[in-house]
VODREN-327429 format. One line per 3 residues: number of its first residue (from 0); for each residue x, z negated, y negated of N, C-alpha, C. Coordinates in steps of 0.001 Angstrom, whole numbers, always signed. Example, Ala and Ser with C-alpha at 12.3 -4.5 7.8 and 13.67 -1.06 7.14 Angstrom:
BEGIN
0) +13190,-7800,+5690,+12300,-7800,+4500,+13200,-7800,+3300 | +12850,-7080,+2250,+13670,-7140,+1060,+12900,-7870,-30
# end
This chain:
BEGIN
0) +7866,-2065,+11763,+6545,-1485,+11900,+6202,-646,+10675 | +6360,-984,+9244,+6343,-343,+7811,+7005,+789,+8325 | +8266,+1081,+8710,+8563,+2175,+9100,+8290,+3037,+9902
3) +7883,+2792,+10819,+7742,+3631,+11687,+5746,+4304,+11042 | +5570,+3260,+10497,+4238,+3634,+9876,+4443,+4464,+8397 | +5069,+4608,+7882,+5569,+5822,+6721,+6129,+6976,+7505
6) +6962,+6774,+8424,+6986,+8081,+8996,+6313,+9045,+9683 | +5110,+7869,+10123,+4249,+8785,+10687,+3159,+9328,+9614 | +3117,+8688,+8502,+2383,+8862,+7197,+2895,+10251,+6495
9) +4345,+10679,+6705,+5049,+11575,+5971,+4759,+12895,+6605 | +4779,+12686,+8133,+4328,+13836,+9154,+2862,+14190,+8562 | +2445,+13002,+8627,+950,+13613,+8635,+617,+14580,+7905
12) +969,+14312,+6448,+1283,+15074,+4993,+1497,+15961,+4972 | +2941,+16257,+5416,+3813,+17467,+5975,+2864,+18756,+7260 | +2125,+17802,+7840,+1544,+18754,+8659,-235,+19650,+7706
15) -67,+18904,+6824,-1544,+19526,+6110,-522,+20935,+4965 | +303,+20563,+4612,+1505,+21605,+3933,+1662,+22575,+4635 | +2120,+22199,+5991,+2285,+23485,+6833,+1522,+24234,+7307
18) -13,+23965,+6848,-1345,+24522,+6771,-1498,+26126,+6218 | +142,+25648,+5208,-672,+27515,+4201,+600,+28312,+5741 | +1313,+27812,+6591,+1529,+29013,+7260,+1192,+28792,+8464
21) +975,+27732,+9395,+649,+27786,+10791,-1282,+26674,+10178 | -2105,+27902,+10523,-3493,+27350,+10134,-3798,+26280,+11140 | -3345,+25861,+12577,-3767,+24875,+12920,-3259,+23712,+12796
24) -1787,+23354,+12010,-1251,+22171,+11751,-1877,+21033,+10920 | -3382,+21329,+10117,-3574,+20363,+9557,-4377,+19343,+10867 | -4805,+20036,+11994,-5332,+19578,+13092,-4419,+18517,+13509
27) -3417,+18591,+13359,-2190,+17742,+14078,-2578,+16595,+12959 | -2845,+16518,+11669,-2757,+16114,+10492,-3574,+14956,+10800 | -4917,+15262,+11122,-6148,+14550,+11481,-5934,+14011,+12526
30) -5271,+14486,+13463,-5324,+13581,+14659,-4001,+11993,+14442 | -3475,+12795,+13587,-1923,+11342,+12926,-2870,+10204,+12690 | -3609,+11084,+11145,-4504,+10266,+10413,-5461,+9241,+11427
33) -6370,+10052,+12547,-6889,+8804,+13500,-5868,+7952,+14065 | -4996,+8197,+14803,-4553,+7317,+15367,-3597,+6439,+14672 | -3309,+6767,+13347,-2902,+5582,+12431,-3398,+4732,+11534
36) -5071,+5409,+11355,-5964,+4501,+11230,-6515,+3485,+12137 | -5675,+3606,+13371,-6261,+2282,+13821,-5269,+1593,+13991 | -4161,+2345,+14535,-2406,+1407,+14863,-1953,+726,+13499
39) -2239,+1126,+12699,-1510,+334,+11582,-2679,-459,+10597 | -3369,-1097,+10669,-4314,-1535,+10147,-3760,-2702,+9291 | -3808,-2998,+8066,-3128,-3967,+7128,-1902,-3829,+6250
42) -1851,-2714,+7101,-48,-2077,+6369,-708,-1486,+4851 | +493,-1080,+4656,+713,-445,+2833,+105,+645,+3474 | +144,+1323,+4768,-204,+2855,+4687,-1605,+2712,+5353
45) -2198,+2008,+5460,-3156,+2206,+5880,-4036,+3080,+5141 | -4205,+3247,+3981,-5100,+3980,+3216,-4233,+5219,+2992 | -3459,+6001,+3804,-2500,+6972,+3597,-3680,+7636,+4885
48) -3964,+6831,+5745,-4610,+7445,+7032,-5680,+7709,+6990 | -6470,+7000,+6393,-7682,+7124,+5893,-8264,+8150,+4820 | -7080,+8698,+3671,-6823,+9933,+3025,-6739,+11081,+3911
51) -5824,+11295,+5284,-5942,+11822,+5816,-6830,+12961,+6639 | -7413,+11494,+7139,-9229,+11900,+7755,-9809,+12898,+6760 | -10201,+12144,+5477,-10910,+11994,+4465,-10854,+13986,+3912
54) -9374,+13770,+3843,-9177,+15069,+3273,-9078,+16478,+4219 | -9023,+15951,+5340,-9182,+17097,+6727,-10830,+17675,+6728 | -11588,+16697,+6518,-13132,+16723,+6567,-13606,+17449,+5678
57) -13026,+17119,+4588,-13687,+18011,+3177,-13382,+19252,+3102 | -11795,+19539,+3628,-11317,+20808,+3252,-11884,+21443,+4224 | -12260,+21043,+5392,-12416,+21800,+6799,-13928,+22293,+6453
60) -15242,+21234,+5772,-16148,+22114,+4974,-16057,+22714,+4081 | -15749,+22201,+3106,-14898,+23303,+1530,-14917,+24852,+2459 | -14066,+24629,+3455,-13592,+26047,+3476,-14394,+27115,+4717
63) -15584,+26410,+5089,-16471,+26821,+6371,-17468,+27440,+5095 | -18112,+26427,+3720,-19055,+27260,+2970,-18152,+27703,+1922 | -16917,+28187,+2029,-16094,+29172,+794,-16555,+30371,+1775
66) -16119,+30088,+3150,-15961,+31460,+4214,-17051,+31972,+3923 | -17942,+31528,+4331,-19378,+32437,+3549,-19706,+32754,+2892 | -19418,+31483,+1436,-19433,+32390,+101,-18728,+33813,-195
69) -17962,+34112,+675,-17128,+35411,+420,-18334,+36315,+312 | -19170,+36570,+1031,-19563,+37664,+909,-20051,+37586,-447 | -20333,+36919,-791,-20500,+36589,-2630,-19598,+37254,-3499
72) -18402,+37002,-3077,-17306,+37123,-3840,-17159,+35588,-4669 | -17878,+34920,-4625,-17417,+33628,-5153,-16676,+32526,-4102 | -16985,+32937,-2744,-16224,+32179,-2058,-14715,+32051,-1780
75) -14249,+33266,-2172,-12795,+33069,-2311,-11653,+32690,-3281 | -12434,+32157,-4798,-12509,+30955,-5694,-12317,+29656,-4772 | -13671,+29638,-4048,-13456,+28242,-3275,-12672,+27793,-2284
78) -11971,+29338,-1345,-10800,+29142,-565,-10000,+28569,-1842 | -9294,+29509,-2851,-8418,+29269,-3822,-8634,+27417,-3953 | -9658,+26825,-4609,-9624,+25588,-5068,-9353,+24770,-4013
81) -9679,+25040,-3060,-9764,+24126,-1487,-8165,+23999,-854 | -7588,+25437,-1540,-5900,+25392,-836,-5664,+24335,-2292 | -5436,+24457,-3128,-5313,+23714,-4023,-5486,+22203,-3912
84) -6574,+21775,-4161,-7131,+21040,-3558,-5559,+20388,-2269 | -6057,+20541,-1405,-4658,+19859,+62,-3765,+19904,-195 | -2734,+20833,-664,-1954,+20538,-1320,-1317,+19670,-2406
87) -1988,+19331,-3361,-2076,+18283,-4279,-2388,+17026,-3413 | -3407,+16515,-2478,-3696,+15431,-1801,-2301,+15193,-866 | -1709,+16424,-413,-538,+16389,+489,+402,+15736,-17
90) +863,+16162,-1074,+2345,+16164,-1989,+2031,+14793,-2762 | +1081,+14171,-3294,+562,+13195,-3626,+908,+12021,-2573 | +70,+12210,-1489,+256,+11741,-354,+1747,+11087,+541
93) +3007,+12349,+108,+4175,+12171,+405,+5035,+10851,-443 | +4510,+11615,-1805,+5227,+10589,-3020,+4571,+9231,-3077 | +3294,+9077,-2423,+2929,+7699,-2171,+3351,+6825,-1382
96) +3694,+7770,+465,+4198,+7016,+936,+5775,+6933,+948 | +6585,+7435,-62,+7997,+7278,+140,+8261,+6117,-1262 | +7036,+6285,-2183,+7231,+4615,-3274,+7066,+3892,-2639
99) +5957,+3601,-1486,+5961,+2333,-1071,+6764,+1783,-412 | +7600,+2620,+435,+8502,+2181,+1604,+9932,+1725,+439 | +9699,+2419,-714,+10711,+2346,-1489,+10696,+598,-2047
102) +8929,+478,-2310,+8615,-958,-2665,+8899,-2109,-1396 | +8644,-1844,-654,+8467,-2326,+433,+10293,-2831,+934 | +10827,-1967,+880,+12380,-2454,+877,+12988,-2882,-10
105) +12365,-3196,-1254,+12914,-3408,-2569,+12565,-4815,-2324 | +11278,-5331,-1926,+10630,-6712,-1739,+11578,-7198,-786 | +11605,-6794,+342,+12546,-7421,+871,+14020,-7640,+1137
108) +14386,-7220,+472,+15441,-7478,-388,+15219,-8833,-1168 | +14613,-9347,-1935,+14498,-10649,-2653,+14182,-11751,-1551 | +15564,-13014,-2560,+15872,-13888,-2055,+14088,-14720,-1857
111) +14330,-15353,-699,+13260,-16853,-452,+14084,-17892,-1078 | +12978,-18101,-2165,+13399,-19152,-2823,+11796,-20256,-2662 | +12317,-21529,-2024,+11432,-22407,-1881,+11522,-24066,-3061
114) +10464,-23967,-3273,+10769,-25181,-4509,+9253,-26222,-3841 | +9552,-27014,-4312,+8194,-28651,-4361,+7264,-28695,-5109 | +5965,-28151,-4940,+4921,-28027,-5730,+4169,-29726,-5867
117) +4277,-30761,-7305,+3712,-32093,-6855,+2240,-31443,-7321 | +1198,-32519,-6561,-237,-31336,-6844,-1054,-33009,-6560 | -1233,-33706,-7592,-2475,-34816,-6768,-1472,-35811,-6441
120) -371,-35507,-6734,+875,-36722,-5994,+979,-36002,-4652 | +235,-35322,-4016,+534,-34796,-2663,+1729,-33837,-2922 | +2881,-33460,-2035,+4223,-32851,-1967,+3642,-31919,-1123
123) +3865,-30742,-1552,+4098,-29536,-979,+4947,-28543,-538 | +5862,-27852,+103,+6827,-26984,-466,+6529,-25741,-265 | +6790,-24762,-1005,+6187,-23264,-574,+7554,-22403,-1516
126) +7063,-21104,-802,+7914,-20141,-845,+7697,-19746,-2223 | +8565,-19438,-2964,+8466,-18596,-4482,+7733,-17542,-4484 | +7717,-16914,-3335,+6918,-15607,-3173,+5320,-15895,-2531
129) +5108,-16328,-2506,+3386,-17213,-1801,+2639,-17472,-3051 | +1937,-17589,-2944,+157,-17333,-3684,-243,-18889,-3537 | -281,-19491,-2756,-756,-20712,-2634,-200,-21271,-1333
132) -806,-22939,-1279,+58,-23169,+170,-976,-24282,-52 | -904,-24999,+2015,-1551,-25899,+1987,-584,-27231,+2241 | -673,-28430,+1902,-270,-29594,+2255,-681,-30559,+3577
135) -521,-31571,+4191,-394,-31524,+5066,-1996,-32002,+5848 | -2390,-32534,+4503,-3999,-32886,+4342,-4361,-31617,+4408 | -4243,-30657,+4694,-5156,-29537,+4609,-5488,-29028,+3119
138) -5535,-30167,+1876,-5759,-29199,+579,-4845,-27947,+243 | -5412,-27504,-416,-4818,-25858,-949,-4443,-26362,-2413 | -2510,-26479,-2451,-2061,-26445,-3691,-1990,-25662,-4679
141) -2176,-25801,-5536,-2377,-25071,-7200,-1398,-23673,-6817 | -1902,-22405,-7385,-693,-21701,-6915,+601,-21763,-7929 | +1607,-21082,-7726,+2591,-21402,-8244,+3106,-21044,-9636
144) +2114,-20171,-10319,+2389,-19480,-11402,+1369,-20807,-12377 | +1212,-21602,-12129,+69,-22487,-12543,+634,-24410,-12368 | +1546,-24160,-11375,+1469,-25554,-10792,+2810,-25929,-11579
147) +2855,-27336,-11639,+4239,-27779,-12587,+5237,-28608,-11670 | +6041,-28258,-11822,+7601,-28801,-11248,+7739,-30217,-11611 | +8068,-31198,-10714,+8344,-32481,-11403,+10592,-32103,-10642
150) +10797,-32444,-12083,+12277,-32584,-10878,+13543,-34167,-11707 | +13835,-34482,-10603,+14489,-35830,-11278,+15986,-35495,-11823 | +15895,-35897,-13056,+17328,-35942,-13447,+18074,-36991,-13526
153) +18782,-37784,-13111,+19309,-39009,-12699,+18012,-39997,-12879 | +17749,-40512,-14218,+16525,-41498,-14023,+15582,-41174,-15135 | +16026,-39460,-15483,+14737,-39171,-16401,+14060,-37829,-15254
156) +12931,-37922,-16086,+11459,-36739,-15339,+11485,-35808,-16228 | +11669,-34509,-15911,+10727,-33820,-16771,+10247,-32608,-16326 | +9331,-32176,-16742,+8458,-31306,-16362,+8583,-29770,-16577
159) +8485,-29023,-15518,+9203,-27556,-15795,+8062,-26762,-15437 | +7845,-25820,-15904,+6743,-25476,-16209,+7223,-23847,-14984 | +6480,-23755,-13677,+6905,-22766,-12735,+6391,-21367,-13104
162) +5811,-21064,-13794,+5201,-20110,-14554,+6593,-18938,-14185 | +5992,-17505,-13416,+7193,-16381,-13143,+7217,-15612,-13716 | +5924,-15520,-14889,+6556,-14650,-16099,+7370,-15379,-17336
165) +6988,-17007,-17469,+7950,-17442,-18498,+9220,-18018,-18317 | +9236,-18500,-17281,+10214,-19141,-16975,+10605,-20168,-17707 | +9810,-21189,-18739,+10367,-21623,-19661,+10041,-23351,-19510
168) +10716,-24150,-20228,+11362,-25193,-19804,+9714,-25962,-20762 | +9542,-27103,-20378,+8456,-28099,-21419,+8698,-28953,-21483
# end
């Protein structure tokens, strides 16, 4: 689903770019942006779609009161800043969604590693990668960057401290 939701994130992008030569492609742009603001809701790209919208709207006024400002002669400053402007949100836009998919496959890639959180004497087990977990009572165990390892070594205890930035032994 991540994928198929970056690719449609990359089009979208790509279609506001292809703006400086076919003027109705950012239309295609906005319509990605709706309908992947609602199909992908929770994903990494969700706020890729929502940029979308966001930036179709502005430029599409930006460039309705530049058009008029022309007769000013100051309005075609504001075409200038307004192409500017999408472009930068575009290309921005691209390199955002090709880190994440980049993050996104990088995460999964890492091993599940599950260890025994003791919390209250209550036994827990949770994933290395989890935030918290509940036990079977329903309490919510300590999360894991916090909670301490009991592990038996033949008939001694000692206490390891789960901490994933120290890693270090107590």
């Amino acid at each position: 689903m991540e994928n198929s939701a970056r690719k449609l994130a990359m089009w979208g992008w790509i279609a506001f770019l292809v703006g400086w030569f076919l003027p109705l492609a950012p239309f295609a742009g906005v319509i990605i942006g709706y309908v992947g603001r609602g199909n992908y809701k929770g994903t990494a790209f969700e706020s890729d779609f929502k940029s979308m919208v966001r930036v179709f709207w502005w430029t599409f006024i930006a460039s309705v009161v530049s058009v008029i400002l022309t007769l000013l002669v100051i309005g075609y400053l504001g075409l200038l800043l307004t192409s500017i402007y999408v472009t930068v949100k575009a290309v921005k836009g691209i390199i955002k969604a090709n880190n994440a998919a980049e993050q996104l496959n990088h995460e999964a890639r890492k091993p599940d590693v599950t260890k025994t959180v003791y919390n209250d004497e209550k036994v827990s087990t949770r994933s290395a990668t989890s935030r918290s977990t509940s036990n079977d009572d329903g309490d919510i165990a300590t999360p894991i960057a916090a909670a301490a390892i009991m592990t038996s070594d033949s008939d001694t205890t000692r206490k390891v401290d789960a901490s994933e930035d120290s890693g270090t032994f107590s």
